[in-house]
N, C-alpha and C positions, 0 to 999 in steps of 0.2 A: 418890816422886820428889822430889829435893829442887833447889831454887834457887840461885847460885850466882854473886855478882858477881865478873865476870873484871878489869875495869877500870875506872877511872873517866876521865872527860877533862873538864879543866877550863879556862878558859880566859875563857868569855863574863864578860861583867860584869851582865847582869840574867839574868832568865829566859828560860828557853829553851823559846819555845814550838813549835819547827815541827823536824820530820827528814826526808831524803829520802835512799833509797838510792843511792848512787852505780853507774856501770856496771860499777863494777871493784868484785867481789863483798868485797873488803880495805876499803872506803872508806865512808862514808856525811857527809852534811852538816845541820850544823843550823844554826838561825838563831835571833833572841834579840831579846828587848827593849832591845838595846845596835844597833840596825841591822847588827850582822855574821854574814855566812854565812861559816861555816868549814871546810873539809874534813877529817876525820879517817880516819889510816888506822888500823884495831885493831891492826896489829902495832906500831908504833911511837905509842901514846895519847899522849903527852906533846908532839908535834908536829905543833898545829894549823895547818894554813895559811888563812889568812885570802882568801876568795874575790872577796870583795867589800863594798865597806861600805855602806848607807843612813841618811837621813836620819830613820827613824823606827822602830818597833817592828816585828821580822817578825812575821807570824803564820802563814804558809802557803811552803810552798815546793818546787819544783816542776822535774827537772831533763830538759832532750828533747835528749837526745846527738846527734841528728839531725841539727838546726841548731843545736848548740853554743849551746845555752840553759840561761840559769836562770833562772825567776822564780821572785819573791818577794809576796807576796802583805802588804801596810799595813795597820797599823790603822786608818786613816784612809780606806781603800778605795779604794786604787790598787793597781796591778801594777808591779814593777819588770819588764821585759824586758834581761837582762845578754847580753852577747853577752860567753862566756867568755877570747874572745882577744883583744878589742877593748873593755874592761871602760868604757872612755871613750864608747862610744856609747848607752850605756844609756838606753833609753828607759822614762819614768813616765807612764803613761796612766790618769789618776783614772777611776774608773770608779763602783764602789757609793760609796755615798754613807758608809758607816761599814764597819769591818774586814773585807779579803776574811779568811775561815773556813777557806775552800779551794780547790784547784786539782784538777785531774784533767786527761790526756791520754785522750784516745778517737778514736785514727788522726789525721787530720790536726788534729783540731779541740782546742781547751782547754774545760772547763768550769770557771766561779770561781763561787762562792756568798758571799752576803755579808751583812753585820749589818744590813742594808737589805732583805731577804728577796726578793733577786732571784736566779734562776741565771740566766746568763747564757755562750751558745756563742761563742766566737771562732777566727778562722783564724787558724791559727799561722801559715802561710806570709806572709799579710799583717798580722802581729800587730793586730787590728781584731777588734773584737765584732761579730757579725752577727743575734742575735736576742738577746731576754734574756724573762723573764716572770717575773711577780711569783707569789711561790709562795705567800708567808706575808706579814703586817706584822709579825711579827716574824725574826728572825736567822735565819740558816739557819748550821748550825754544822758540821755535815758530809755526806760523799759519798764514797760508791764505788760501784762499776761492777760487774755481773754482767754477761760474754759469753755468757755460757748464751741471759738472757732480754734481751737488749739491752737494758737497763735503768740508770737510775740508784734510786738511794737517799738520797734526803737528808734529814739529823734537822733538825729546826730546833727554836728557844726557845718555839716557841706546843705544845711536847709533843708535836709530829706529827711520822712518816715522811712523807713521798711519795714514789713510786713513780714515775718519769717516763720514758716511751719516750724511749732514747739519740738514735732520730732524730727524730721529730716533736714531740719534747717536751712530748707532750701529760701530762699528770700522770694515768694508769691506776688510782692509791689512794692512798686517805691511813689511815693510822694514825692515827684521833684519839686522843686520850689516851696513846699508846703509853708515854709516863713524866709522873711527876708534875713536872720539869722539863725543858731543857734537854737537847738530844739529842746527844751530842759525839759519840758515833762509832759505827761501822755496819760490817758485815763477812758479805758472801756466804758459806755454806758454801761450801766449793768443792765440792762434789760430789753437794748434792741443794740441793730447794727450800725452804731456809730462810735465815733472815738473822736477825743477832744484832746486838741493840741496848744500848748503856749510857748514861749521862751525868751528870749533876748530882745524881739522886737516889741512885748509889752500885747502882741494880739492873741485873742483868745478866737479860735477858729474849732467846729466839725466837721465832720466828715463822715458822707455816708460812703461806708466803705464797699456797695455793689456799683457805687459810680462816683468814682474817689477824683475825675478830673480838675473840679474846685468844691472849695469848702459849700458848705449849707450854708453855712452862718459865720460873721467874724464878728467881731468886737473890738474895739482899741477900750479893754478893761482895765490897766494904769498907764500910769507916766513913764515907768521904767519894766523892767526885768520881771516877766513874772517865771517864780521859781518853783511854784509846785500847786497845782489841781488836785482837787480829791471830792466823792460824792459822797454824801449823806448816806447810810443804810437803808434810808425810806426811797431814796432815789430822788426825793423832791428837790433837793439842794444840791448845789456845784459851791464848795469855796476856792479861791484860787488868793495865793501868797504872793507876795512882791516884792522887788529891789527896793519899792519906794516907802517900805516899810508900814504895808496898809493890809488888809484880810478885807474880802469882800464877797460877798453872797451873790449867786445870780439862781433863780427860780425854774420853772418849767419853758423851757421854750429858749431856757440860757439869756434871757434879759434881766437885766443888774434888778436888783428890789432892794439891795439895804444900804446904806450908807460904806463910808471905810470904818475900820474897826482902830480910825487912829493911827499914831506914831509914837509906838513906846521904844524909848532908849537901848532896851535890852532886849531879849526872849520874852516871851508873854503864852501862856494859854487863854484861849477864848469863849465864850457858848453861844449860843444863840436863843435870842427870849422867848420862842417858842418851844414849848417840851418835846425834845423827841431825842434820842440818841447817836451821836454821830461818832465815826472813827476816832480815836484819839491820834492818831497822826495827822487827821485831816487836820486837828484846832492847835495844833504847834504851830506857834510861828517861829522860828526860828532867825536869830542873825547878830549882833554886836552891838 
């Protein structure tokens, strides 16, 4: 199987470190070290619209159709809160003390993780943090959600997962050592008890999480930095993004099958030559 850049969209003026998929399955948004969130639609690449602007680096970003929200997540560790049709009300609430990482929806509530090694629960209804707990002293750098196990997952810079009940937040495991750095991204099976870990060290490792003391599987899957995992809706495909400016597929059983998908200069969308439909955040590649 081979890789395959459909478009590129360019636009931002620094890097672009944060994407979110939009509700209308044509669109997706990114945001950049330039403070602007953009909308893109794939059919029409060449015409961004500009969603909103900030006064600093995005790094996380995060959209709840709901309440006609979007936030944006600072380097500096605040939350923008945008109210999409009243872009003049927006409210900055500092909250971690250095770069929120990330953001996550879970029913009413927001989860934000930050370079301050806090997670921390807030009401969206009343944009307000309601609990927060110290996980790491160092960064906490990503998170996602399993509905299976009510569960969160966050990588952080001190080389550890945790494992945290969604409601009580008590932290259930920890992955010591799980990489020899920096844990940028994390990604549920969707159909059994494993979870798939990358980051800074460039290894792509699972883990079965009834006996988490080493991984199942590793991989040294690039050269550098891998920055974001994501699976295929069919479950058949893993692609995983990189520092080293390359997109690359791994199959059943997580062993590589397709080539790299290249080194384009800029941001690029991707597909893959067999038909099937895949996440639109998995096929951003994102970077400068």
């Amino acid at each position: 199987m081979e890789v395959h850049r459909l478009q590129q969209y360019t636009g931002h003026r620094a890097a672009i470190y944060a994407l979110d998929a939009s509700p209308d399955p044509h669109r997706f948004l990114s945001g950049g070290g330039d403070g602007w969130i953009v909308e893109w639609d794939v059919r029409t690449p060449e015409e961004g619209k500009l969603i909103a602007s900030i006064e600093n680096r995005v790094f996380s970003l995060l959209q709840i159709p709901a309440q006609n929200l979007m936030l944006a997540g600072n380097m500096d560790g605040g939350i923008h809160w945008i109210t999409l049709d009243a872009p003049e009300q927006t409210r900055l609430l500092a909250h971690h003390k250095r770069g929120v990482f990330g953001l996550l929806q879970h029913g009413n509530y927001l989860f934000s993780i930050g370079g301050d090694g806090m997670l921390t629960r807030w009401s969206i209804a009343r944009q307000a943090p309601l609990e927060s707990i110290q996980l790491s002293t160092h960064a906490l750098r990503s998170i996602t959600y399993s509905a299976q196990r009510n569960e969160l997952a966050i990588g952080s810079s001190d080389c550890s997962i945790y494992l945290v009940h969604a409601e009580t937040l008590e932290c259930t495991q920890r992955i010591v050592g799980a990489h020899s750095n920096s844990v940028f991204t994390l990604a549920y099976h969707p159909s059994n008890n494993t979870l798939l870990s990358a980051g800074r060290d460039a290894m792509l490792r699972s883990w079965n999480l009834n006996q988490i003391e080493k991984p199942v599987q590793e991989i040294a899957a690039h050269l550098f930095t891998i920055n974001h995992i994501a699976f295929s809706p069919d479950q058949k495909l893993l692609a995983t993004a990189s520092r080293d400016k390359t997109l690359k597929t791994l199959g059943r059983g997580h062993t590589p099958t397709s080539k790299s998908a290249g080194k384009p200069e800029r941001s690029g969308a991707y597909q893959f030559s067999e038909p099937f439909a895949v996440d639109i955040q998995g096929l951003i590649y994102c970077g400068r």
